[in-house]
C-alpha positions as CSV (number, residue, x, y, z in Angstrom):
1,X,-30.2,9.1,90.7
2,X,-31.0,5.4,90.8
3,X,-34.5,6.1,90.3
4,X,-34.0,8.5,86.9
5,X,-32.1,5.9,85.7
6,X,-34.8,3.3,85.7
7,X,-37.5,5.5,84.8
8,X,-34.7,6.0,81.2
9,X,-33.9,2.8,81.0
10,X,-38.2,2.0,81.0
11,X,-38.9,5.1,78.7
12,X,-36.1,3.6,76.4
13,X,-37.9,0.0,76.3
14,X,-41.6,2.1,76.1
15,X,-39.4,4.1,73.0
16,X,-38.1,1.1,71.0
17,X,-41.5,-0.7,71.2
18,X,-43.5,2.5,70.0
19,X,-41.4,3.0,66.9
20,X,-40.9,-1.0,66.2
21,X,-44.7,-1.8,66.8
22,X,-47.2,-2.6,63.9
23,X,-50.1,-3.4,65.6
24,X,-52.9,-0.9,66.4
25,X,-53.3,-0.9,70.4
26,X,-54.9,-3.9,71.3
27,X,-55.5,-3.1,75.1
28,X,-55.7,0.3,77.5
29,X,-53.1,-1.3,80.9
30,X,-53.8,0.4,84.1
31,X,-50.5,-0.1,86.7
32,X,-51.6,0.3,89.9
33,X,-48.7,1.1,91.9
34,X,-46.9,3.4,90.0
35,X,-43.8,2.5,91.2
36,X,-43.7,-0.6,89.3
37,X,-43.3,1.0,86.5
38,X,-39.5,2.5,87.4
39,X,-39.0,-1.4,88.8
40,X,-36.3,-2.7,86.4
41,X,-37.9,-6.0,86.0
42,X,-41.1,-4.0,84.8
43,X,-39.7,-3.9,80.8
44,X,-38.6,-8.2,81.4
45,X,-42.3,-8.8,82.2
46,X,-43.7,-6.9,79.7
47,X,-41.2,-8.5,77.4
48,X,-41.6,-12.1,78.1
49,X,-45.2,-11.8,77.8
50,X,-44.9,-10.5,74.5
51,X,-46.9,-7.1,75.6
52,X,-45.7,-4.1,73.1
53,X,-46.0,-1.0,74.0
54,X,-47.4,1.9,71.4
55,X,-48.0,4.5,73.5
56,X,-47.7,5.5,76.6
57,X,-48.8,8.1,79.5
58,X,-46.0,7.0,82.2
59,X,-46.2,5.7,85.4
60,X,-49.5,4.3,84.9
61,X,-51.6,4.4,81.5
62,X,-50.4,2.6,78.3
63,X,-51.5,1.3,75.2
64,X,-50.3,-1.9,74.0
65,X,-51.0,-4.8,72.1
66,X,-51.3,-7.8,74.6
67,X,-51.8,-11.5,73.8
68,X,-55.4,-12.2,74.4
69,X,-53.8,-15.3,76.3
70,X,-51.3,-13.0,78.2
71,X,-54.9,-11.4,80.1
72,X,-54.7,-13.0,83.0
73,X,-50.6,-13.4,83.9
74,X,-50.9,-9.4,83.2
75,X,-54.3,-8.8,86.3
76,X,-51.7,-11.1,88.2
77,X,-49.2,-8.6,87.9
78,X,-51.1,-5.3,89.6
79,X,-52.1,-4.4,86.3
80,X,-55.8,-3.6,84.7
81,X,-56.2,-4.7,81.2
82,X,-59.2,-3.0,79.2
83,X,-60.0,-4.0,75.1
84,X,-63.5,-2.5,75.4
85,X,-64.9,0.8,75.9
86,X,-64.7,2.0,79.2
87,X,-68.1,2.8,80.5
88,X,-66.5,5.1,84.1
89,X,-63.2,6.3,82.8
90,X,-63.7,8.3,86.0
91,X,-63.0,5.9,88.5
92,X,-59.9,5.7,86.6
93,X,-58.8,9.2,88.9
94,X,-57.0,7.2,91.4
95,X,-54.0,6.7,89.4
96,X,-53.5,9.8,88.3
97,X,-55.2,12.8,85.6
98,X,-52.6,11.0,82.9
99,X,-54.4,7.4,83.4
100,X,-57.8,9.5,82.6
101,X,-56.4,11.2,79.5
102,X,-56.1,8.0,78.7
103,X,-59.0,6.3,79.1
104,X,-60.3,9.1,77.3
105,X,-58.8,8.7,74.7
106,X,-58.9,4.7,74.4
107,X,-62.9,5.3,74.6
108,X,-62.2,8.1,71.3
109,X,-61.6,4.6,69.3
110,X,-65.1,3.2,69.8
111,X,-66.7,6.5,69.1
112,X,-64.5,7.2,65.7
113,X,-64.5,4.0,64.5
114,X,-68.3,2.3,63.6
115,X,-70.3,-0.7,65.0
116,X,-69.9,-4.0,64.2
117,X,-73.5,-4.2,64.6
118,X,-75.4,-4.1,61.4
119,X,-75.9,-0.7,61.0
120,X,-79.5,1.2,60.5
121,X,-80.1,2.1,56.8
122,X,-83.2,3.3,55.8
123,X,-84.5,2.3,52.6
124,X,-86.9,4.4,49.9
125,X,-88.1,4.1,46.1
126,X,-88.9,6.6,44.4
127,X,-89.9,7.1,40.6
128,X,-88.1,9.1,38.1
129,X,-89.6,9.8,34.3
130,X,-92.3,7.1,34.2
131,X,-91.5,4.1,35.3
132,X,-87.9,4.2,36.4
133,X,-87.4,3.5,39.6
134,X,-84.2,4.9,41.9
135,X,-83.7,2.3,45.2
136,X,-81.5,5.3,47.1
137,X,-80.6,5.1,50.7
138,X,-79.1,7.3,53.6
139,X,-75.5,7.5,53.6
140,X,-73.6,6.0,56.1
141,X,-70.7,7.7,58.3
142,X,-67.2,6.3,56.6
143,X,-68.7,4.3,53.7
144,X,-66.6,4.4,51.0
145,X,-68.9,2.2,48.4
146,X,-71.9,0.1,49.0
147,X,-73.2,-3.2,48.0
148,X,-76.7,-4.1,47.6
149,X,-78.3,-7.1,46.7
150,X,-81.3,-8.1,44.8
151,X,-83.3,-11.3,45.4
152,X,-86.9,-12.5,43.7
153,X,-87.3,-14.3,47.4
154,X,-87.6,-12.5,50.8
155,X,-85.1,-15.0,52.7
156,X,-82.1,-14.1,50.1
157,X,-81.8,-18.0,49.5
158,X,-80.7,-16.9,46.0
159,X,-79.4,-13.8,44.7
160,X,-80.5,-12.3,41.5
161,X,-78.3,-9.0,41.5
162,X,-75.3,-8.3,43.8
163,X,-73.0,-5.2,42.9
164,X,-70.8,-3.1,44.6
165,X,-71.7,0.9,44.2
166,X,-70.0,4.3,45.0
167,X,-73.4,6.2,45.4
168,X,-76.4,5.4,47.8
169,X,-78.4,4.8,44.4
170,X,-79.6,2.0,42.2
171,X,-81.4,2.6,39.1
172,X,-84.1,0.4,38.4
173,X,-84.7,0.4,34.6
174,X,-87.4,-1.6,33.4
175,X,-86.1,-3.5,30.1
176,X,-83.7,-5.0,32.3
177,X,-85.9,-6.8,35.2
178,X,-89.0,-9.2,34.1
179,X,-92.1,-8.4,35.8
180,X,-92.8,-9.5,39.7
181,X,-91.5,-9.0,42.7
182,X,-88.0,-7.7,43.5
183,X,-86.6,-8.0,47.4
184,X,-83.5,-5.7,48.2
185,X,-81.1,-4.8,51.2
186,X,-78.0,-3.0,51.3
187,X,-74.4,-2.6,52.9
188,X,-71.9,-0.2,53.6
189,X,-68.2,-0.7,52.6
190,X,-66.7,1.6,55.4
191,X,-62.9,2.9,55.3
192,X,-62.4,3.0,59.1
193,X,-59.4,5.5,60.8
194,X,-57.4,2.7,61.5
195,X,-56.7,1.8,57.8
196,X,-59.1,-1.2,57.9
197,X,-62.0,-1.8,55.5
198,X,-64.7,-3.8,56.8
199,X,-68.3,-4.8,55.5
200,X,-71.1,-3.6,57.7
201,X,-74.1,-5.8,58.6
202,X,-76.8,-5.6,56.2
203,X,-79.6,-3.0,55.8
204,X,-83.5,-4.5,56.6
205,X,-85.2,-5.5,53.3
206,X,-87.3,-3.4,50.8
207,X,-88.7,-4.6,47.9
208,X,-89.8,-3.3,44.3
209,X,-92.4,-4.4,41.7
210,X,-91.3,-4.9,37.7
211,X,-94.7,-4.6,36.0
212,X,-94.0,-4.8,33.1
213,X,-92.7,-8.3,30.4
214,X,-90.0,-6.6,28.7
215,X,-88.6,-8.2,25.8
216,X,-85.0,-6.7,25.3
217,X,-82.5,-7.3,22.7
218,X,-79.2,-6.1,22.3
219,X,-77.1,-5.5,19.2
220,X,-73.3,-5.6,19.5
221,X,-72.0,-2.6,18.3
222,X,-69.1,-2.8,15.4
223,X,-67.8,0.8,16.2
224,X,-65.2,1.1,19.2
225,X,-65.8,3.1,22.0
226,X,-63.0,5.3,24.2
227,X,-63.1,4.6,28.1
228,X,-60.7,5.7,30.7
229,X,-60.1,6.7,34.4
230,X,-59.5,10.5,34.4
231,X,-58.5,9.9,38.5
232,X,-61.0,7.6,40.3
233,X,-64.1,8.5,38.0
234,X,-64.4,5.6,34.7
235,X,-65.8,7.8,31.5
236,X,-66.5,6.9,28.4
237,X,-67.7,8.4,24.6
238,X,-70.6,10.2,24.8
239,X,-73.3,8.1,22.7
240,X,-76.0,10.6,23.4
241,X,-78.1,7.5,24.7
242,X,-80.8,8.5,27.7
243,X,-79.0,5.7,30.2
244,X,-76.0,3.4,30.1
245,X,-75.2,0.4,31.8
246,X,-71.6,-0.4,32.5
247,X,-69.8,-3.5,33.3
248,X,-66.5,-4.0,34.9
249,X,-64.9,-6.8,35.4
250,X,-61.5,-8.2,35.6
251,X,-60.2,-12.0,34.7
252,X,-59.2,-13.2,37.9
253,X,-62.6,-12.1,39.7
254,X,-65.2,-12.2,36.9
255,X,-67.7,-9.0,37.4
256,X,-66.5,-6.3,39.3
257,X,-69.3,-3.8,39.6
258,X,-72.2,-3.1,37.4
259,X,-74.1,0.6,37.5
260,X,-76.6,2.2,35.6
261,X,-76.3,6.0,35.0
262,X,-77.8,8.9,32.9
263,X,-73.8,10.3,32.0
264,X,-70.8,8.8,30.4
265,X,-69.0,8.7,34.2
266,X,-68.9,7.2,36.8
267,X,-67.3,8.0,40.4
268,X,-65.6,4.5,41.3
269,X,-65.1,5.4,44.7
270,X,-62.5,3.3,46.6
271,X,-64.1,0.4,44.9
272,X,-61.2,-0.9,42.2
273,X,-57.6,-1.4,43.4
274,X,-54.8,1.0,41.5
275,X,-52.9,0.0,38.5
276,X,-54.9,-3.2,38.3
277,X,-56.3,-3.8,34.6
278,X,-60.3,-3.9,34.2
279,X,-62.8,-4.5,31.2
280,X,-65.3,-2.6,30.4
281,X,-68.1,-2.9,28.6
282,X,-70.7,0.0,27.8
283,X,-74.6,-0.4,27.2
284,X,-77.0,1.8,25.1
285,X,-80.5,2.1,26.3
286,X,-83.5,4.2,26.7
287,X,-84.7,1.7,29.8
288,X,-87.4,0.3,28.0
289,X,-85.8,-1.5,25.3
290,X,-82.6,-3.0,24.1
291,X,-79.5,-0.8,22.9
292,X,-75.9,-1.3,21.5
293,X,-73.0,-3.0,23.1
294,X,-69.8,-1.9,22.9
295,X,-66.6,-3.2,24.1
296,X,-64.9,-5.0,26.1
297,X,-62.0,-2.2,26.3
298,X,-59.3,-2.9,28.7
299,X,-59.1,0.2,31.1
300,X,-55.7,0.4,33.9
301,X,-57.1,2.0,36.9
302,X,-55.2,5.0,38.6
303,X,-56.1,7.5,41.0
304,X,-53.8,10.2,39.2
């Protein structure tokens, strides 16, 4: 009796942790001697090291978030402490086929969730009706967006173009790039299972040429234009016009994104945060030559 008693009283503390904790586990703990976990001083120790538990697989698996300090009071203590993925979860069998399930299942994270690591992205340009060029890329496992960047020098010391996309494509329209050299790379913007959004490394580097001295001049158009979300995708009048550019930007950030497209819409992706005001300004052109401008029209962003 003394022992189911202390095995509630330690699923109660393991409970109250899981429902109270924010954190995403930090750390896969091992406990050796599986009796320490029905030792009533086993929930003090966890509590005055400030270990919460989130899940657990009792008497000897759990995951927790752990101070990073806390590592070495807890291998004190009888107890294995892993925050990396564990190469032989195998050797793991001692304590049990629960302490495998989950080590299993703690390696599951690594394999989910991507890389750090700059991640490979392989580059091409192609051309499209003449001279237009389309930079396009692979896409990338839980990229939500994508940002690429354009420099004239090979060492990115300055940037010409840096925009944030929703599509592994850039269109590369003459009348907007003076002749030379171009240098470009891009990233992904992933949307990772744990909620997180992170920024992967960047792609290796392409380039482009711009052969030709373009001359381009715009005219602001007097007419107004309609734009509006219709869910996450930004549309706008149809001015029969081969390509558009679009701008969005807000005041607090300056320019937001800029795309070019062949269709008055545009799938924003998880790019633009909801019920957040944006302007927008639309661009006429047949790629070689200047078009109208119209705009800027304030556009709220909503998913629905």
């Amino acid at each position: 009796m003394k022992n189911i008693c202390l095995f509630f009283s330690a699923f109660l503390f393991v409970l109250s942790n899981y429902i109270c904790a924010q954190e995403s586990p930090e750390a896969l703990l091992i406990i050796k001697n599986s009796k320490k976990a029905y030792d009533k001083n086993f929930s003090k120790f966890l509590e005055e090291n400030s270990v919460r538990i989130t899940q657990a697989w009792p008497p000897c698996a759990y995951f927790a978030y752990v101070p990073k300090e806390k590592d070495e009071i807890i291998k004190k203590n009888g107890i294995l402490i892993y925050r990396e993925k564990i190469n032989d979860w195998t050797s793991l069998g001692e304590y049990g086929d629960k302490a495998v399930l989950a080590a299993n299942l703690w390696n599951k994270r690594f394999v989910q969730d991507p890389p750090k690591a700059p991640l490979p992205i392989s580059l091409s340009v192609t051309k499209n009706k003449g001279e237009i060029q389309i930079l396009s890329w692979n896409e990338v496992m839980k990229a939500c967006g994508y940002k690429i960047q354009i420099s004239k020098n090979k060492d990115f010391s300055e940037i010409y173009k840096q925009t944030a996309l929703s599509s592994n494509s850039y269109l590369i329209l003459p009348s907007f790039w003076p002749d030379g050299i171009y240098y470009w790379r891009v990233s992904a913007l992933l949307c990772l299972n744990s909620g997180e959004n992170r920024e992967s490394g960047f792609s290796q580097i392409s380039n482009f040429a711009s052969p030709f001295k373009t001359k381009k001049e715009n005219k602001r158009s007097p007419k107004n234009i309609k734009v509006f979300f219709s869910s996450d995708t930004l549309s706008w009048s149809d001015l029969k016009s081969p390509y558009y550019r679009v701008k969005i930007s807000d005041a607090d950030r300056g320019e937001v994104m800029e795309f070019f497209t062949d269709k008055n819409s545009y799938y924003t992706s998880d790019l633009l945060e909801t019920g957040r005001k944006y302007i927008a300004e639309v661009e006429t052109t047949d790629g070689f030559s200047g078009g109208y401008v119209y705009g800027p029209v304030e556009v709220k962003y909503s998913e629905k």
